[in-house]
FISEFI-559188 format. One record per residue (C-alpha): residue in one letter; z, x, y; chain; residue number from 1. Coordinates in steps of 0.25 Angstrom, whole numbers, plus 5000, padded with zeros to 4 digits. Layout:
<pts>
  residu    c3    c1    c2  chaine  num
       A     Z     X     Y       A  NUM
...
</pts>
This chain:
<pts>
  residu    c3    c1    c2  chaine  num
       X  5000  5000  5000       A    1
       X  4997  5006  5014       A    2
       X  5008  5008  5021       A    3
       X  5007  5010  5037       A    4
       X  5020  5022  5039       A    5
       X  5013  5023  5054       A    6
       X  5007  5011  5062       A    7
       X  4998  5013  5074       A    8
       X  4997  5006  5088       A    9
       X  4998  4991  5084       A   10
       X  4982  4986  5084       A   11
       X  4987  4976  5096       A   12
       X  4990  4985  5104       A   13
       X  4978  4992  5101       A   14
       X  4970  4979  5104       A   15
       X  4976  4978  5119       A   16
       X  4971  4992  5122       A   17
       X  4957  4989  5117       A   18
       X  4957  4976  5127       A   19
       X  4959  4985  5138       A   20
       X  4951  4996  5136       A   21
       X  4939  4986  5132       A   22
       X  4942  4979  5147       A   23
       X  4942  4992  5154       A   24
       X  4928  4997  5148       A   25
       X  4924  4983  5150       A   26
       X  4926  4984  5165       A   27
       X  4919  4999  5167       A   28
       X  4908  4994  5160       A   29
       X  4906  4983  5170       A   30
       X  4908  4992  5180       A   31
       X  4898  5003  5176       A   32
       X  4888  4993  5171       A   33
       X  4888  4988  5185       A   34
       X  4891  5001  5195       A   35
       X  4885  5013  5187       A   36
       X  4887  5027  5191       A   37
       X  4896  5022  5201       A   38
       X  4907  5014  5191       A   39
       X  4905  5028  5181       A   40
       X  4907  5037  5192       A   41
       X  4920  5029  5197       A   42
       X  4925  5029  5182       A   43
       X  4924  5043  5178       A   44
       X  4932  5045  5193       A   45
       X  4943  5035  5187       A   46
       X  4943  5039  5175       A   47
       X  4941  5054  5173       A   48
       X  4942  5057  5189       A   49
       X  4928  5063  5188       A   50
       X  4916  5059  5197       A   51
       X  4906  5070  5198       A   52
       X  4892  5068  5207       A   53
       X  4884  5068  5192       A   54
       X  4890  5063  5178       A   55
       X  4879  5071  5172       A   56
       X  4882  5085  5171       A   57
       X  4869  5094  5177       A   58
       X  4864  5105  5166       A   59
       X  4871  5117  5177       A   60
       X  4886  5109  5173       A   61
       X  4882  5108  5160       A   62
       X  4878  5122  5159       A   63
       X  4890  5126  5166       A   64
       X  4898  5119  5157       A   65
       X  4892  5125  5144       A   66
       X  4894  5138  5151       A   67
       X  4909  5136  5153       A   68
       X  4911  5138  5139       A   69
       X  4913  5148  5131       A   70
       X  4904  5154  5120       A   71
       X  4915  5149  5110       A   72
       X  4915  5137  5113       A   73
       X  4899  5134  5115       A   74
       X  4898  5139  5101       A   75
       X  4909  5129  5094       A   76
       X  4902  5118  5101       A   77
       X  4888  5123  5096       A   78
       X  4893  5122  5082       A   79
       X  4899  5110  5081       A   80
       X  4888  5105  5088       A   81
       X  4880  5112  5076       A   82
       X  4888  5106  5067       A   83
       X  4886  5092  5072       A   84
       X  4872  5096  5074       A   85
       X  4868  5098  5061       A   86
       X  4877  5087  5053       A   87
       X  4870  5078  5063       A   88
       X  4856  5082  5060       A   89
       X  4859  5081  5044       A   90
       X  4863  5066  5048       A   91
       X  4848  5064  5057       A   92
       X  4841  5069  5044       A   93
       X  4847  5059  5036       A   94
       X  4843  5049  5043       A   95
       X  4826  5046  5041       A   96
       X  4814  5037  5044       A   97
       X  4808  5029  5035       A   98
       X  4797  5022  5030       A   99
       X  4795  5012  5017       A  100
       X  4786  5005  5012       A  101
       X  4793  4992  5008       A  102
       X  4780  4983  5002       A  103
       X  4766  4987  5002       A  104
       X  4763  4988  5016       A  105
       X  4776  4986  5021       A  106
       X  4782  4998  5028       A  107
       X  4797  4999  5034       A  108
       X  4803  5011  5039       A  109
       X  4813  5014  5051       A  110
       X  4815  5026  5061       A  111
       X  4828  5034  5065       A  112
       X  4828  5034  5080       A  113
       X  4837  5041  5088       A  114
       X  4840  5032  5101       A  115
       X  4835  5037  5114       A  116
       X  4849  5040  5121       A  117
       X  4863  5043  5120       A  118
       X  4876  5043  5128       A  119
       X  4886  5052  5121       A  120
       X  4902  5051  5127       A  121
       X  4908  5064  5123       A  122
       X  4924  5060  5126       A  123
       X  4930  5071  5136       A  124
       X  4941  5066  5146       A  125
       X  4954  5071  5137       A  126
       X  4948  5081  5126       A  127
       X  4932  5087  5128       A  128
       X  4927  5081  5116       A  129
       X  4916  5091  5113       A  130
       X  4913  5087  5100       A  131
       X  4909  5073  5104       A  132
       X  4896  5079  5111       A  133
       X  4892  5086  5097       A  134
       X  4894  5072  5090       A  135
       X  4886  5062  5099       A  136
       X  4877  5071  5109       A  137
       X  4872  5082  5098       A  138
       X  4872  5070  5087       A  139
       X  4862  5061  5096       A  140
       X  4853  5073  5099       A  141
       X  4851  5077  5084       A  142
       X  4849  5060  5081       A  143
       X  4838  5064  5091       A  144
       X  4843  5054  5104       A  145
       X  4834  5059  5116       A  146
       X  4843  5056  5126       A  147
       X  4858  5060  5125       A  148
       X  4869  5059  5136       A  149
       X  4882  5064  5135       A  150
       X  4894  5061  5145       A  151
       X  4909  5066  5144       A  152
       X  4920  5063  5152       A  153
       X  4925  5076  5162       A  154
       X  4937  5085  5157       A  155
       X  4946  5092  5166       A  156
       X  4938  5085  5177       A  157
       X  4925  5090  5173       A  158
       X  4914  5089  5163       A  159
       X  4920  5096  5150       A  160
       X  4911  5109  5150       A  161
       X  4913  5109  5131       A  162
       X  4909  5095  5131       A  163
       X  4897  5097  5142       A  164
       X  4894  5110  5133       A  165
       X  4893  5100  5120       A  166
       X  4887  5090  5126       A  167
       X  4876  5099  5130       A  168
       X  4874  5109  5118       A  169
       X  4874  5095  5111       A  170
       X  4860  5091  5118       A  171
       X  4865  5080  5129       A  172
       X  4854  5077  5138       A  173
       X  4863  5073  5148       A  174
       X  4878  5076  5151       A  175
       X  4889  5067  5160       A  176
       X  4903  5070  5162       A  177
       X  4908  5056  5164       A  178
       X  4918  5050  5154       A  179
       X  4923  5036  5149       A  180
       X  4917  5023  5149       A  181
       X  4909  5025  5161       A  182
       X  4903  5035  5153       A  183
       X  4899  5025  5142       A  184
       X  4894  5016  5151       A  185
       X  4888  5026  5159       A  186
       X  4879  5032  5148       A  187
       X  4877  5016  5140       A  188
       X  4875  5008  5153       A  189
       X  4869  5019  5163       A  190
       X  4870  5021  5178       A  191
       X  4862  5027  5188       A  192
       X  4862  5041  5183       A  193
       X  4865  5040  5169       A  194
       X  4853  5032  5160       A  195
       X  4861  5022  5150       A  196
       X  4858  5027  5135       A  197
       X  4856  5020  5122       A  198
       X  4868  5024  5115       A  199
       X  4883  5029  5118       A  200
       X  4890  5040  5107       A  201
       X  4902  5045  5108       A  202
       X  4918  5045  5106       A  203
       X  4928  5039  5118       A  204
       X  4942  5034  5119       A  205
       X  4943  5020  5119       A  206
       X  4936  5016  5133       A  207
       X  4924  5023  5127       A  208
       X  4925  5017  5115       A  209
       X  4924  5005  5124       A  210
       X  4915  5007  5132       A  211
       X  4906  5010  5120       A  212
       X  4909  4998  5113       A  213
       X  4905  4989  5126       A  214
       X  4892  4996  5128       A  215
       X  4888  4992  5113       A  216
       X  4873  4986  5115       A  217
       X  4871  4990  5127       A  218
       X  4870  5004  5121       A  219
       X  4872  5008  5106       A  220
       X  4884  5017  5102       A  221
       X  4888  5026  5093       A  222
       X  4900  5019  5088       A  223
       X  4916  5015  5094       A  224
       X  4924  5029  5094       A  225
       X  4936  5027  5100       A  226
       X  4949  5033  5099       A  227
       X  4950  5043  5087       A  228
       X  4954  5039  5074       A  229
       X  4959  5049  5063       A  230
       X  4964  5045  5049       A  231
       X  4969  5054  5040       A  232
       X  4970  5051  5023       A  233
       X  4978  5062  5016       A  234
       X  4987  5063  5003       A  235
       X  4997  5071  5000       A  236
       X  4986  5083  4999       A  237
       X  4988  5083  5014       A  238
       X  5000  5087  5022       A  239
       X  5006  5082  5036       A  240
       X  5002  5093  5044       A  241
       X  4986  5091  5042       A  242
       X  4987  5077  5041       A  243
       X  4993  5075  5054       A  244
       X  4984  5087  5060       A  245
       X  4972  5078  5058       A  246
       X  4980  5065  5063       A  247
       X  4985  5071  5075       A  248
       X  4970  5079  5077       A  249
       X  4965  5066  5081       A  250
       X  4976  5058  5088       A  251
       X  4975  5068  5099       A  252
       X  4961  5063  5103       A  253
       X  4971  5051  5112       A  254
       X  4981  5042  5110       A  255
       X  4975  5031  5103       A  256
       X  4968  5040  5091       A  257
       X  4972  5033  5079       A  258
       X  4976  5045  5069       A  259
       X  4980  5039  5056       A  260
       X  4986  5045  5042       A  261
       X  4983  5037  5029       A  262
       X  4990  5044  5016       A  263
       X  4994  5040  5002       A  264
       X  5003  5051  5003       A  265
       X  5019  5045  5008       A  266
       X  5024  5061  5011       A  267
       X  5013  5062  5021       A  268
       X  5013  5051  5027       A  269
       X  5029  5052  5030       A  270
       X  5026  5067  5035       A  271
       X  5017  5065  5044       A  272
       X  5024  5060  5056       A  273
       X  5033  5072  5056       A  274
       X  5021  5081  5057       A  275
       X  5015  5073  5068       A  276
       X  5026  5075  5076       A  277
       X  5027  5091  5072       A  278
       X  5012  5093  5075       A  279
       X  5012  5083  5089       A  280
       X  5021  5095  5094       A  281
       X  5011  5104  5094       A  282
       X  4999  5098  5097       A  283
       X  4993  5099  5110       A  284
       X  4988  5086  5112       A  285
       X  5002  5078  5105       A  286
       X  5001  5069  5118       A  287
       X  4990  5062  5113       A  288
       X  4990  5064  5099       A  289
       X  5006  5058  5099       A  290
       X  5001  5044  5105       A  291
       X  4989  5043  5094       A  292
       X  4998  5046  5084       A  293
       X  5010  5037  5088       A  294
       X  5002  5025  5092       A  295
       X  4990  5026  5083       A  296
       X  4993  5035  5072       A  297
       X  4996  5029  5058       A  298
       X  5000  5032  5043       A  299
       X  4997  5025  5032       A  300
       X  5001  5028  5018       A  301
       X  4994  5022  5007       A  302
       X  4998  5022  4992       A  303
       X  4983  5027  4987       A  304
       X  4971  5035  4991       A  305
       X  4963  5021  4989       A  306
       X  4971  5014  4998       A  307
       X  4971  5026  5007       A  308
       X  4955  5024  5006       A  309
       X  4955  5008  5011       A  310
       X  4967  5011  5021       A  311
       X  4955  5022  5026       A  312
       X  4946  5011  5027       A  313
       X  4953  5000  5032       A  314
       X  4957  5011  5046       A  315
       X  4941  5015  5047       A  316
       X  4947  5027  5054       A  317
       X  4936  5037  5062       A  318
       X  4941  5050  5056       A  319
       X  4948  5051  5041       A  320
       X  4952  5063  5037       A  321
       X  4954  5063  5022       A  322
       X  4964  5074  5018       A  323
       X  4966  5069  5002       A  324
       X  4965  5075  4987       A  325
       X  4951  5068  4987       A  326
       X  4945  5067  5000       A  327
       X  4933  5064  4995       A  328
       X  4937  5051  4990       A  329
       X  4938  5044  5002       A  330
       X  4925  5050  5006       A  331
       X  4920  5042  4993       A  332
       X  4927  5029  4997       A  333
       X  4930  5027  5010       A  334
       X  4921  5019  5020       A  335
       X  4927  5019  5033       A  336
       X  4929  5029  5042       A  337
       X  4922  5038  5052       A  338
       X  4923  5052  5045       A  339
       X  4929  5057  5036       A  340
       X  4936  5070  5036       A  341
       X  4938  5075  5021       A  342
       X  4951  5084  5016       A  343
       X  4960  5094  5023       A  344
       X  4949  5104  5028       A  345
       X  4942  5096  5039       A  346
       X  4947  5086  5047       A  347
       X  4944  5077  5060       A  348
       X  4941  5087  5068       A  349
       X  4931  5095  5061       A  350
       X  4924  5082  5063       A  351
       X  4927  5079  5077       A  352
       X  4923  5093  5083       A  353
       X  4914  5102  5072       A  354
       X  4909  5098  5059       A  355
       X  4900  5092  5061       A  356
       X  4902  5075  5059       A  357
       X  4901  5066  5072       A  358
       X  4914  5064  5076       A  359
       X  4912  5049  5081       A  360
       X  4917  5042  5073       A  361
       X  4919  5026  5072       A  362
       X  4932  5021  5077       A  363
       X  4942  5009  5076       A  364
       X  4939  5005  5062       A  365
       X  4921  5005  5066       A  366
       X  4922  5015  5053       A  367
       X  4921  5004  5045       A  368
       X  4907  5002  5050       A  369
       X  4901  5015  5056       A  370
       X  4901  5028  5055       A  371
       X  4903  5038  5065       A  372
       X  4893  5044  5074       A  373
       X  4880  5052  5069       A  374
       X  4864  5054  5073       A  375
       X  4862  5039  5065       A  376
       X  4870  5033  5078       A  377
       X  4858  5039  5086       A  378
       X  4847  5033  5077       A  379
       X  4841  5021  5077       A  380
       X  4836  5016  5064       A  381
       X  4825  5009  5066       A  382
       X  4815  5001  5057       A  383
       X  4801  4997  5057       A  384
       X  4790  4991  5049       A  385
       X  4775  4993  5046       A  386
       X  4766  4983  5039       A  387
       X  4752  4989  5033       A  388
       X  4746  4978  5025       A  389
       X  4742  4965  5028       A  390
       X  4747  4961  5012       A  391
       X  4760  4967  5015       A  392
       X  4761  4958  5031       A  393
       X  4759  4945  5022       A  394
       X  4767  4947  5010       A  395
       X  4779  4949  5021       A  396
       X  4775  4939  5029       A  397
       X  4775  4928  5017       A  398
       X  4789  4932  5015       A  399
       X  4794  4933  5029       A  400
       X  4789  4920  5031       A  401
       X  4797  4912  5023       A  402
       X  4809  4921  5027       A  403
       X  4807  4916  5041       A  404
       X  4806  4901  5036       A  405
       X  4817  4902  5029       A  406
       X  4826  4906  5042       A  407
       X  4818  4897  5051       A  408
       X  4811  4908  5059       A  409
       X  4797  4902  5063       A  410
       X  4793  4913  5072       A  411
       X  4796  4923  5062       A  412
       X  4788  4916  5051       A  413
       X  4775  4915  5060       A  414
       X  4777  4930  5062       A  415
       X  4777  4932  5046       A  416
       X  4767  4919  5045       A  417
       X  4755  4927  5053       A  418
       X  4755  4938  5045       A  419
       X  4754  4931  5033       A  420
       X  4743  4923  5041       A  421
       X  4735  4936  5044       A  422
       X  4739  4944  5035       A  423
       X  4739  4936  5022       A  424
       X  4724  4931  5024       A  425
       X  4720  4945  5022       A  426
       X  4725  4949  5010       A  427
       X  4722  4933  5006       A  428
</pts>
């Protein structure tokens, strides 16, 4: 039976917060919708106390920026962008055209087109999150997106020169430094002197989330990541100090990161607690890693490793690290989550900066019906069909037009029914 030994934030209270951040990104995308570069400008200067002449960053600034750094540190950003880079072109390979004939005469195929433009949000304003230009920026270019556009929040007061550097060794054809939901809408509605886009990638706190999520239809997306979600599965192979390593790793991202441990094991689940507490004394970022734990963090202990399994899927976390006898097990049967992380020698983070993997990943349980994101997001699937032989028009046609009078669609039977017309008397 699973037994809940540590409870999160109560999902009412949870509820009251999502109501007032869905009015608030409500309200700004009124606003920006209806006053452009204006209502971003006066945003950003609320918001992150940033209002340059230009949002978009001239080459000289993003040459200065890549200049900044040092040789060190442009090369461990060229290598995870390798890694990336090449995990995502295995995925653009799988991916092919094709073209069958179905009946004599009857072709069908479809086509793999990337779309045409893409807003990528790389979050910024409390950590640089360096990575997230790899994930979305590099991974549209290698789908093959003509048109990519990147936009970050300032950092210390001005554009962070490691997220500029990434963004631009990714392949962005345009770079901002602006942040928030005005950048979301920025990039998804347009203004004056930024051209809206067809789709909008990236990470974000909640409000981006939001945002995001409001914009649906009028843009696509990638999918809903919000607030970071970590779930760890360990047995008694796996000690407190590395379990709570890999919860606490993640609950430093802000205060509402869920970070949860699901165990069959009784003596781990009863030590943790103490070894949060010893490692929140010595980690730099406690402050916010203490309030996700505390109000968001979980353990759950479970009497077997099946139960673990349905437990797992019932939470649909983003990230599961799998620190088990038989990690491959719940590769074998589990069905929702965003990625999995498997045994003691990787973990979350391998995934979130270098692996290779994309690290956005669905969010709030949308792992029971999405994956995370990859050059597929970018890709259009789209179909089409050829007909080469007047036999092959009226043989379909006989058949479409009974399927049409059985639903009570007249126009679409005549469509069927002059075919036959034509079509039939010539192979009469």
């Amino acid at each position: 039976m699973v037994k809940h030994l540590k409870h999160s934030k109560p999902q009412q209270v949870k509820s009251e917060i999502n109501a007032q951040v869905r009015d608030t990104v409500s309200s700004i995308l009124a606003d920006i919708t209806e006053r452009g570069d204006l209502a971003v400008r006066e945003y950003s200067e609320r918001f992150d106390k940033w209002a340059p002449q230009s949002f978009r960053l001239s080459q000289a600034e993003i040459d200065a920026c890549v200049a900044s750094l040092s040789a060190e540190t442009l090369e461990d950003i060229r290598f995870a962008q390798a890694q990336v880079r090449r995990f995502a072109q295995v995925q653009r390979d799988a991916l092919r055209d094709v073209e069958v004939e179905t009946l004599p005469g009857v072709v069908l195929g479809h086509r793999n087109i990337p779309v045409n433009s893409v807003g990528c949000y790389i979050p910024g304003g409390k950590y640089p999150l360096v990575a997230s230009a790899h994930m979305s920026v590099l991974t549209a270019k290698v789908a093959g997106v003509k048109r990519v556009i990147a936009a970050a929040p300032p950092f210390n007061g001005k554009p962070s020169p490691a997220i500029v550097a990434a963004m631009h060794l990714a392949g962005a054809d345009e770079i901002y430094c602006v942040g928030g939901v005005q950048a979301i809408a920025a990039m998804a509605l347009g203004t004056e002197s930024i051209a809206p886009v067809d789709m909008i990638v990236g990470p974000g706190n909640a409000f981006v989330a939001e945002a995001k999520r409001q914009l649906f239809g009028r843009v696509g997306i990638d999918l809903l990541a919000g607030p970071t979600e970590t779930l760890i599965i360990a047995d008694d192979t796996c000690d407190a100090e590395l379990a709570v390593a890999d919860l606490l790793g993640q609950a430093e991202h802000g205060p509402n990161s869920p970070a949860i441990l699901l165990t069959n094991c009784e003596a781990l689940a009863r030590a943790v607690p103490a070894e949060i507490e010893r490692q929140l004394a010595v980690l730099e970022t406690a402050p916010i890693a203490r309030v996700a734990w505390e109000e968001y963090g979980e353990i759950i202990l479970c009497d077997s490793v099946d139960e673990m399994i349905r437990e797992a899927d019932r939470i649909a976390s983003e990230h599961v690290q799998v620190m088990t006898r038989d990690p491959d097990y719940f590769l074998k049967h589990m069905t929702n989550y965003g990625a999995l992380f498997l045994g003691p020698r990787t973990n979350v983070s391998y995934g979130d900066k270098v692996i290779g993997t994309n690290h956005t990943l669905p969010t709030s349980k949308a792992a029971r019906y999405t994956g995370g994101l990859w050059v597929g997001k970018f890709i259009k699937t789209c179909t089409y069909q050829r007909v080469l032989t007047d036999e092959a028009s009226a043989l379909v046609g006989e058949y479409c037009s009974r399927l049409c009078a059985l639903e009570g669609f007249a126009g679409h039977k005549e469509q069927a029914d002059i075919r036959v017309r034509r079509y039939g008397k010539a192979t009469a």
